[in-house]
N, CA, C and O atoms as a GROMACS GRO file, in nm:
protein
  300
    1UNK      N    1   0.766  -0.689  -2.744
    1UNK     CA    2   0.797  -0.791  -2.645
    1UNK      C    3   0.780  -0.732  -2.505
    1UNK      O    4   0.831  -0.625  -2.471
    2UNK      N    5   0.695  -0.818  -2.418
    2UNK     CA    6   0.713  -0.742  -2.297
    2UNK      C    7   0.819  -0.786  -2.142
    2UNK      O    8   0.887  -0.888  -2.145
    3UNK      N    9   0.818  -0.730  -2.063
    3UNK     CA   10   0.964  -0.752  -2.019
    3UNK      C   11   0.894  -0.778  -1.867
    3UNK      O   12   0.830  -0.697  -1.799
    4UNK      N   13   0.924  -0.896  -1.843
    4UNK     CA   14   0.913  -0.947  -1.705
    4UNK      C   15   0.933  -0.871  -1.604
    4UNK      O   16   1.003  -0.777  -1.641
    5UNK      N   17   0.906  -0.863  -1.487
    5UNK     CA   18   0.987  -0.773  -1.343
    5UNK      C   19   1.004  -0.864  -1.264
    5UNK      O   20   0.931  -0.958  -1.234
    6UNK      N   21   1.149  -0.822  -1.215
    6UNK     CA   22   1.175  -0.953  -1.120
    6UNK      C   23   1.095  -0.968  -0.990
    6UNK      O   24   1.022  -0.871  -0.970
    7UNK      N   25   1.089  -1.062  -0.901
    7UNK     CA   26   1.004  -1.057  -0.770
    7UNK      C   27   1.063  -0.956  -0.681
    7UNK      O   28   0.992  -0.941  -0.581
    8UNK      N   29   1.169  -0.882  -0.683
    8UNK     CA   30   1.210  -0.786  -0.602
    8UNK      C   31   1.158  -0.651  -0.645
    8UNK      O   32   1.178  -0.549  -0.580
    9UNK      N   33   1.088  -0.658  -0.761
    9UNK     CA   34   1.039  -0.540  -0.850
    9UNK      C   35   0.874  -0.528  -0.770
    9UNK      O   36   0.833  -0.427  -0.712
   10UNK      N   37   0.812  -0.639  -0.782
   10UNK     CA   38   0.654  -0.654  -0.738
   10UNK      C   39   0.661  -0.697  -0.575
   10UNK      O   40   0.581  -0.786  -0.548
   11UNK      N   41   0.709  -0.670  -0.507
   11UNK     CA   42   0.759  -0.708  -0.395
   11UNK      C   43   0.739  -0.530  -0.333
   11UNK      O   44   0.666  -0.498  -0.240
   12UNK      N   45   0.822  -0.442  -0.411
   12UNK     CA   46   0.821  -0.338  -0.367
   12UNK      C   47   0.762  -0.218  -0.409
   12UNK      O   48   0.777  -0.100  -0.378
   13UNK      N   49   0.646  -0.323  -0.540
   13UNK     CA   50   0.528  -0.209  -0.584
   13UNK      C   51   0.458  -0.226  -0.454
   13UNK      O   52   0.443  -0.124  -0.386
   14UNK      N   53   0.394  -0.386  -0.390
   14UNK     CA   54   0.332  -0.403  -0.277
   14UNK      C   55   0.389  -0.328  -0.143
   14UNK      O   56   0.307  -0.286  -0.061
   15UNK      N   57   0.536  -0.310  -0.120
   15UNK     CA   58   0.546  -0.222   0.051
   15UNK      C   59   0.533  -0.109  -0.040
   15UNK      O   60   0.411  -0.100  -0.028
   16UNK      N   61   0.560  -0.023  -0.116
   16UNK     CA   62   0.474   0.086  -0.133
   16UNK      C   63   0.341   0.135  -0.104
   16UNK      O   64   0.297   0.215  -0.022
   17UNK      N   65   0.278   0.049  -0.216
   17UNK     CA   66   0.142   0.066  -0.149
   17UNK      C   67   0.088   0.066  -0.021
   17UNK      O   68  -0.021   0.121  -0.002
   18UNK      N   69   0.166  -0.004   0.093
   18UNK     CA   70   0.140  -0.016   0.215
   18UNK      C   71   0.190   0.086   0.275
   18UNK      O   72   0.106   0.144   0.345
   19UNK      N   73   0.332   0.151   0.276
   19UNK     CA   74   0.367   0.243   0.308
   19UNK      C   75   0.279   0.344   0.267
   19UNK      O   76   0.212   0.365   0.368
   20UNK      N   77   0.240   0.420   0.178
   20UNK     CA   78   0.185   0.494   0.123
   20UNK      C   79   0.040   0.495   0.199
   20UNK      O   80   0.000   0.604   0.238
   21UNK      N   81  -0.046   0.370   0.225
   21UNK     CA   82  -0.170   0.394   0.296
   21UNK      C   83  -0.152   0.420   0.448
   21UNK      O   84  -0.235   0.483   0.514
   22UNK      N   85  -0.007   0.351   0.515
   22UNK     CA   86   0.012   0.415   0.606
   22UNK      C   87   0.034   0.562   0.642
   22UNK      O   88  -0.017   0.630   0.731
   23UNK      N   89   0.129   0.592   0.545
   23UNK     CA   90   0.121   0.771   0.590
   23UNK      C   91  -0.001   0.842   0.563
   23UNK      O   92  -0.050   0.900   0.660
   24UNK      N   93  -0.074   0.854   0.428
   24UNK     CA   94  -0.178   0.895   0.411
   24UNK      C   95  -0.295   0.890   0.524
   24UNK      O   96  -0.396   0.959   0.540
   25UNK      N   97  -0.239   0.777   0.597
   25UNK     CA   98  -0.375   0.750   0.730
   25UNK      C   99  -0.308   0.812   0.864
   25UNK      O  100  -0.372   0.836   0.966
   26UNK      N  101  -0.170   0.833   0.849
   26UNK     CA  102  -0.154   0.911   0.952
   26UNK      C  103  -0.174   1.076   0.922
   26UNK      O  104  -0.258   1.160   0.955
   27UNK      N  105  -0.078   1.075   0.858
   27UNK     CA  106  -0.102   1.246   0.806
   27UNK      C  107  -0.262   1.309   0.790
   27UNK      O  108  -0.286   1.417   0.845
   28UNK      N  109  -0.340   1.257   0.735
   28UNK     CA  110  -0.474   1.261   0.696
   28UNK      C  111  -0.606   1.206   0.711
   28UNK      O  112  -0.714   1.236   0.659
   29UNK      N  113  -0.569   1.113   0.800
   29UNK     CA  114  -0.698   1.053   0.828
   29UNK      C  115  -0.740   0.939   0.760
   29UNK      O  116  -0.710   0.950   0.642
   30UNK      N  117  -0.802   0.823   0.788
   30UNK     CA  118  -0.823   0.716   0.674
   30UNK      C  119  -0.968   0.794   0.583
   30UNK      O  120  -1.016   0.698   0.523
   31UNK      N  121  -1.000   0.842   0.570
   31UNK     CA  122  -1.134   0.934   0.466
   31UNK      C  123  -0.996   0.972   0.407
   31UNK      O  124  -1.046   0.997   0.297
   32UNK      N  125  -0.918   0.988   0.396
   32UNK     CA  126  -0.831   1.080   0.284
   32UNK      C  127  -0.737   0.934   0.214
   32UNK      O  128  -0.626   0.945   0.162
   33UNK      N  129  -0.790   0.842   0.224
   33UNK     CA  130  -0.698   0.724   0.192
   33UNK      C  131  -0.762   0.660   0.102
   33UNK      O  132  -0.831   0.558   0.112
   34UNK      N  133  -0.729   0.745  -0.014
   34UNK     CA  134  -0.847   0.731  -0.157
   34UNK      C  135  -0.745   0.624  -0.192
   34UNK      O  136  -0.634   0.608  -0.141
   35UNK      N  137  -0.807   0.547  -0.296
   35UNK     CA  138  -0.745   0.471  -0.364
   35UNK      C  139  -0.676   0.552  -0.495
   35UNK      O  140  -0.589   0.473  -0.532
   36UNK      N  141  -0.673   0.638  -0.559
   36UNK     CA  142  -0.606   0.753  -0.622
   36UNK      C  143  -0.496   0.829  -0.550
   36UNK      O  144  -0.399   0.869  -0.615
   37UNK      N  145  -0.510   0.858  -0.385
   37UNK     CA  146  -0.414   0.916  -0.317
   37UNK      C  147  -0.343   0.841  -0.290
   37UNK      O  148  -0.235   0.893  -0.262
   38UNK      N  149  -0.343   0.651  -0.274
   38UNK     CA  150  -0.258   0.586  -0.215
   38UNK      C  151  -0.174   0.555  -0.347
   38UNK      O  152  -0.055   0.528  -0.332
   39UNK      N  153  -0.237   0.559  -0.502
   39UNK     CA  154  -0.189   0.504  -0.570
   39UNK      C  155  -0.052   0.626  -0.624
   39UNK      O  156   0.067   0.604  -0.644
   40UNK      N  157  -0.101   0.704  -0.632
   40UNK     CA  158  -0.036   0.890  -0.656
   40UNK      C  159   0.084   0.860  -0.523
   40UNK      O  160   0.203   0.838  -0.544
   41UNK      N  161   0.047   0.864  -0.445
   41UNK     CA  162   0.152   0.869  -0.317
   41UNK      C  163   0.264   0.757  -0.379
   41UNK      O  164   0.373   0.793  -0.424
   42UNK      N  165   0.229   0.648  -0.376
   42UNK     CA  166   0.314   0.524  -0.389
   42UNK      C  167   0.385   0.525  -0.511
   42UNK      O  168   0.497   0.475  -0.514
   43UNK      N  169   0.325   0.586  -0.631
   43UNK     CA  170   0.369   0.652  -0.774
   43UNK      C  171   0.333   0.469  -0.831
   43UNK      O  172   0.428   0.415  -0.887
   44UNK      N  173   0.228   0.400  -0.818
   44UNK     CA  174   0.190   0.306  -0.882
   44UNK      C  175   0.091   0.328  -0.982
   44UNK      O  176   0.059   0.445  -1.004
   45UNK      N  177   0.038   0.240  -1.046
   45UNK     CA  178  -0.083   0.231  -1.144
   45UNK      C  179  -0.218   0.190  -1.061
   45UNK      O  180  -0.240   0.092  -0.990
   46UNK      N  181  -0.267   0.257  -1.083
   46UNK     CA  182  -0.432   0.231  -0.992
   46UNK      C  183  -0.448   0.102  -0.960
   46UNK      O  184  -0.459   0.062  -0.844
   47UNK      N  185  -0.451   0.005  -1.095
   47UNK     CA  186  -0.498  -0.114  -1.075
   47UNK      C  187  -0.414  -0.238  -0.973
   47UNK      O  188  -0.454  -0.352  -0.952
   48UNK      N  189  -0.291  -0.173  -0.923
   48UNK     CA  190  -0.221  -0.208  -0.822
   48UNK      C  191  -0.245  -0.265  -0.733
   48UNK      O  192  -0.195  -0.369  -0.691
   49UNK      N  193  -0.361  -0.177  -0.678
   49UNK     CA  194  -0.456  -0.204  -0.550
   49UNK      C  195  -0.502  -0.357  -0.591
   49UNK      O  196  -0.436  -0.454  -0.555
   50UNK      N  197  -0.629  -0.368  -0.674
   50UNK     CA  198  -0.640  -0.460  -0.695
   50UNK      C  199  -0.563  -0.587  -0.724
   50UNK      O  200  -0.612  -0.692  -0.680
   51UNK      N  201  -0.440  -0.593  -0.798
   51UNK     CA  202  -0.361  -0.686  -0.816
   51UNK      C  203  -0.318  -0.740  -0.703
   51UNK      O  204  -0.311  -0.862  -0.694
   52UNK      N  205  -0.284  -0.664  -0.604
   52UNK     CA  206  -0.207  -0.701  -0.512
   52UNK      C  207  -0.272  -0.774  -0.400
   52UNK      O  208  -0.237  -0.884  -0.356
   53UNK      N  209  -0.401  -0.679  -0.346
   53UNK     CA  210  -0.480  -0.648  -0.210
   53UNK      C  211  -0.631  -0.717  -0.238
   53UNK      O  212  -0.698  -0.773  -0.151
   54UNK      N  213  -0.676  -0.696  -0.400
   54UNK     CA  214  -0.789  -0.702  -0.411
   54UNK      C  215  -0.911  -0.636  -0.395
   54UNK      O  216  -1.027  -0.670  -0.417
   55UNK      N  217  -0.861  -0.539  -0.354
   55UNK     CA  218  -0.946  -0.369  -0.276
   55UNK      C  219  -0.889  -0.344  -0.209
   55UNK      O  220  -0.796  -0.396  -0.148
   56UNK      N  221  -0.966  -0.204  -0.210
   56UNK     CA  222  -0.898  -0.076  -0.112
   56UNK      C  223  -0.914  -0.104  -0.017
   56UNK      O  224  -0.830  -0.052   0.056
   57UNK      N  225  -1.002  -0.182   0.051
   57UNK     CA  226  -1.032  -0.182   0.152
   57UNK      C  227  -0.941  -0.300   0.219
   57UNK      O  228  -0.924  -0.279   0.339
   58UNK      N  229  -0.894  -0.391   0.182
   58UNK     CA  230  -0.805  -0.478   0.198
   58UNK      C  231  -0.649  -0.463   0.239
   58UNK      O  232  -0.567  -0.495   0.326
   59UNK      N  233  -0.663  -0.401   0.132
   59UNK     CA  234  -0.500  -0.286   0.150
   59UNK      C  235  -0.545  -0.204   0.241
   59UNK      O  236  -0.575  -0.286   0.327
   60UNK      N  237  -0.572  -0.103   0.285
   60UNK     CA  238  -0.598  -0.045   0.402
   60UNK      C  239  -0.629  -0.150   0.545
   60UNK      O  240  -0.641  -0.092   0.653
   61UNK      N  241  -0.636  -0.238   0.543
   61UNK     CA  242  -0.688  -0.395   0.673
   61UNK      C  243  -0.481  -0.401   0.653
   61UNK      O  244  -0.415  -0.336   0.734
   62UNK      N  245  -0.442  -0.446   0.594
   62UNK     CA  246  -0.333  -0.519   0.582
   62UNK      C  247  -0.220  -0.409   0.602
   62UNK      O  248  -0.108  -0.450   0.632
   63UNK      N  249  -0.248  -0.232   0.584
   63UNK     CA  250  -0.131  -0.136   0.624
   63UNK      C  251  -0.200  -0.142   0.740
   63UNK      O  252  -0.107  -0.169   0.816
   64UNK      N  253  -0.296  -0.136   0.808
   64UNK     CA  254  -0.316  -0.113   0.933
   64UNK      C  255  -0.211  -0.251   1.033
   64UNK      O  256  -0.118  -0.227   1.110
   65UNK      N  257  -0.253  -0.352   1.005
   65UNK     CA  258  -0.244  -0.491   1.065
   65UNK      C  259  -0.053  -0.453   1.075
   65UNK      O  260   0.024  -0.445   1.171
   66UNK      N  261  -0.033  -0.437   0.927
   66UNK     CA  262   0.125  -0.405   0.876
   66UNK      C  263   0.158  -0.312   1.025
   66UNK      O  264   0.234  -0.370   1.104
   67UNK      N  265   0.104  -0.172   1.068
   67UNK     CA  266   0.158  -0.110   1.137
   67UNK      C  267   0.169  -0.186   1.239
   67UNK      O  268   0.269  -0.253   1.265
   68UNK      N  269   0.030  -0.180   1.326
   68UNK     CA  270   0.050  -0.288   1.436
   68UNK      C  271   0.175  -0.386   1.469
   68UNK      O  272   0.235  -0.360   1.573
   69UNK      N  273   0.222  -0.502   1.388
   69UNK     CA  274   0.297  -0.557   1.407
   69UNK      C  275   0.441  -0.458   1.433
   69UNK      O  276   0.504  -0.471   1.538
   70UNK      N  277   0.471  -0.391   1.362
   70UNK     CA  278   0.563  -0.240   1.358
   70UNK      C  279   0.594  -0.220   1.566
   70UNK      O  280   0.670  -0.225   1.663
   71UNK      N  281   0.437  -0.195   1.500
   71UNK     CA  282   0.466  -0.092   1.707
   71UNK      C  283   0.424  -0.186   1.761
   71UNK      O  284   0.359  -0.123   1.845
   72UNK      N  285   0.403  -0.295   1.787
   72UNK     CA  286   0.408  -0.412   1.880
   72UNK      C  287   0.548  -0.411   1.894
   72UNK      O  288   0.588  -0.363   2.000
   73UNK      N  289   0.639  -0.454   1.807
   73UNK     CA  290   0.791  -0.533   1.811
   73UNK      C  291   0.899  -0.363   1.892
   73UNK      O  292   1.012  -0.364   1.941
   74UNK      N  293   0.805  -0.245   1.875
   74UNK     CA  294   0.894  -0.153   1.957
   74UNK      C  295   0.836  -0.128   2.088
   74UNK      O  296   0.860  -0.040   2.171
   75UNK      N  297   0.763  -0.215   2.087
   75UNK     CA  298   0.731  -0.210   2.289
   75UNK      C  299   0.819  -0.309   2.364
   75UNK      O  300   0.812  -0.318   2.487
   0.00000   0.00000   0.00000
């Protein structure tokens, strides 16, 4: 039988992943913002990316956009 996750469960596989491409792009550069390093960092399942973002490249648009709003609201 398999066991549902509540929306507070997939809620916070997704700010992981975002968190996770954020630091990786600070600490390292976005070239180091593998889809393996974001998924390893975040401690998700690869296919994450996709579920969530739809590509890497998406998820990386949306932690960027994510920060922005961040350091906008502390100016």
């Amino acid at each position: 039988m398999s066991q549902r996750r509540s929306s507070s469960e997939d809620s916070a596989t997704r700010d992981r992943l975002l968190a996770a491409t954020t630091n990786l792009i600070a600490r390292d550069g976005i070239a180091a913002a593998t889809s393996r390093r974001i998924t390893d960092e975040a401690g998700v399942n690869l296919a994450a990316i996709t579920y969530w973002f739809g590509s890497k490249e998406n998820l990386v648009d949306a932690a960027l956009q994510s920060e922005e709003r961040r350091v906008g609201k502390e100016c």
